[in-house]
Structures are given as structure tokens and as C-alpha cells.
C-alpha positions, 0 to 999 in steps of 0.5 A: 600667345600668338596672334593672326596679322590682322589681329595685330594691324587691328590693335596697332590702329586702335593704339594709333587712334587713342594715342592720336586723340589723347595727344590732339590737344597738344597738336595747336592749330593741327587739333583738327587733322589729328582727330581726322586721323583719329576717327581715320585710324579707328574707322579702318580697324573697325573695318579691319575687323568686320572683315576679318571677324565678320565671316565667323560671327555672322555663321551658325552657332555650332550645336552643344553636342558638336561643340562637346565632340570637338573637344574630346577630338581637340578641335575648338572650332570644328566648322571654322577650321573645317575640322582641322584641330587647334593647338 
């Protein structure tokens, strides 16, 4: 499986963050900045995500027979892609 670069700068700062805050007990006097970095961390993927993501959820749901349609064409997001097929 292959993942968009985006998607793979979202998953590394969501690992960032939960490594940052799992460990921030260990971090002594510096507690404080590593949960700063923490929330910083998962602040930016989440907004990574919301526009990268955003665009496609915020879109019109294809209808049944559409969706049937692309299919049977080997296309599974026919609107997104602009009716370019996927794999």
C-alpha cells in the first residue's frame, strides 16, 4: 500500500505527539515544553489533515448508481479524480 506524502507527514506528527506526551513525565523541569510540543505536534496534523482531507469530505456524496457505474469502469472515486480510474 502506498500512501500520499501528506498522509505519511500526518502519521509521523501524530507519532511525534504520542511519543511526546508518553515520555513528558520523563522530561523533569522540561514537562511543560514537551506537552507544548505535543499539543504543537497534533495541532499541525490535524490541520495537515483538514486541508488535505477537508476539500473531499466537505464534497457531495456521489449517488448509488454512479458509484455502481465506476465500479464496473474500475473508477472508485469518479468525481474526486475527475474520472481518472484508480488501481
Amino acid at each position: 500500500m502506498s500512501l500520499a506524502p501528506a498522509t505519511k507527514e500526518i502519521y509521523g506528527l501524530i507519532t511525534v505527539a504520542a511519543l511526546l506526551r508518553i515520555l513528558s513525565p520523563l522530561a523533569g523541569d522540561l514537562i511543560e515544553l514537551a506537552l507544548w510540543l505535543a499539543g504543537a505536534a497534533w495541532s499541525c496534523a490535524f490541520g495537515l489533515f483538514a486541508v488535505v482531507y477537508g476539500f473531499v469530505l466537505a464534497r457531495p456524496r456521489i449517488n448509488h448508481r454512479e458509484a455502481a457505474e465506476s465500479h464496473v469502469r474500475g473508477n472508485v472515486f469518479p468525481r474526486l479524480l475527475g474520472g481518472a480510474g484508480i488501481g
